[in-house]
N, C-alpha and C positions, 0 to 999 in steps of 0.2 A: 331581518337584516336584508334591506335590498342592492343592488348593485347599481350605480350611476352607469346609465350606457354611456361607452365609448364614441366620442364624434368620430365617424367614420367619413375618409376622403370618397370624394365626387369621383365617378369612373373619368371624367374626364383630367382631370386633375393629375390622377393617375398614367392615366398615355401622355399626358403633356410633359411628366416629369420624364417618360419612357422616352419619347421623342426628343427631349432633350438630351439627355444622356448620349443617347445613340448619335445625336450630333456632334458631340462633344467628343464620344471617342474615335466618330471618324473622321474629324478636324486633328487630334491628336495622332492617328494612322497616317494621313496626310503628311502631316510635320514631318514626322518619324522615316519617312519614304523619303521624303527631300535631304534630308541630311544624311542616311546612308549611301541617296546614289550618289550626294555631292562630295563625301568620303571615298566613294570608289574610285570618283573619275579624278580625282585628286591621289588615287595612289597608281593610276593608270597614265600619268600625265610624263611622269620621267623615262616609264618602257618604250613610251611613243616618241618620245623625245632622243629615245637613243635609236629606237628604229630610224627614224625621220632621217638621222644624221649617217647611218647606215648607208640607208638607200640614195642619199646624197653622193655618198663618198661609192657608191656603187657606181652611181652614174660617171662622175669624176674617174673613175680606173675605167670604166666602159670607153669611154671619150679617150684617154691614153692609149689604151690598147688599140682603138682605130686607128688613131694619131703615129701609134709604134706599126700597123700594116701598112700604112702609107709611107712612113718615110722606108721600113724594108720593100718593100713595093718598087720605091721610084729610084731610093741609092743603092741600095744593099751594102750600105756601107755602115760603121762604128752608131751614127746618129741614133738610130731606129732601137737598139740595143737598149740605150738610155732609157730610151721612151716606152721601151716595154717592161726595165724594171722597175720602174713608179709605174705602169697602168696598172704590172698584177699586184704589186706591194698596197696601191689603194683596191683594188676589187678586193686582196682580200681581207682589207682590214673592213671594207665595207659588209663582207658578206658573213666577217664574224658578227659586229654590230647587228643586222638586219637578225643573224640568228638570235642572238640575245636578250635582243627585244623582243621579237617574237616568243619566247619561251618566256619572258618577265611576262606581258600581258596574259599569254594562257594561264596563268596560275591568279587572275583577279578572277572573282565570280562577277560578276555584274548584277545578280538578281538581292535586290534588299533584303536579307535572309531575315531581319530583326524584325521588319513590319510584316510579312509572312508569317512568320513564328508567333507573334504579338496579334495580329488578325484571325488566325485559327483560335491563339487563345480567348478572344476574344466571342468567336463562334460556338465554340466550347459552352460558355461562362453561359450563353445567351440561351444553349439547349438544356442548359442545366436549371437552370432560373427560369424559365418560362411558365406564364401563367397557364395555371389547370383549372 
């Protein structure tokens, strides 16, 4: 009873299939990267957005509040009153915003924890399978 040898692949054959691969899943790492930072900065876009309008409306009571030292400044009179209870009414609506956003943005990670986590695995896989 004899045995048919097995056709055995070319060593080259072999690294071409390796090399492939390993193109393949760091094309697919790639991808992976792009859509989770473009996820992040898509849940980062409304914190900024209310900061933005914060420090707008910060500026806006800052401008008030000059506007209320000059007119107490030059009349001392009713005028100036007005104009200092709209400057701090917008400072501090503005400096609640600015706080709010600020604390909405600290709580994004920014680092693509899924292609990190998926690239180790992937480094794993590669010390585990390695030819001997």
């Amino acid at each position: 009873m004899s045995t048919a040898p097995q056709p055995q692949r070319k060593v080259s054959d072999v690294l071409q299939d390796i090399v492939g691969n390993i193109q393949h899943i760091v094309r697919s790492e790639v991808v992976l990267a792009k859509v989770e930072v473009k996820e992040k900065a898509q849940k980062a876009s409304k914190p900024a957005a209310v900061l933005a309008a914060g420090t707008i409306l910060g500026l806006f009571g800052f401008g008030f509040l000059l506007l209320a030292a000059v007119y107490g400044l030059s009349l001392v009179v009713a005028p100036w009153l007005a104009a200092l209870i709209v400057g701090g009414v917008l400072a501090t609506a503005g400096g609640i915003l600015v706080t709010k956003g600020r604390i909405a943005l600290q709580h994004i990670d920014p680092v693509p924890t899924k292609t990190v986590q998926a690239v180790k695995e992937n480094v794993q896989w590669a010390r585990d399978h390695r030819i001997k």
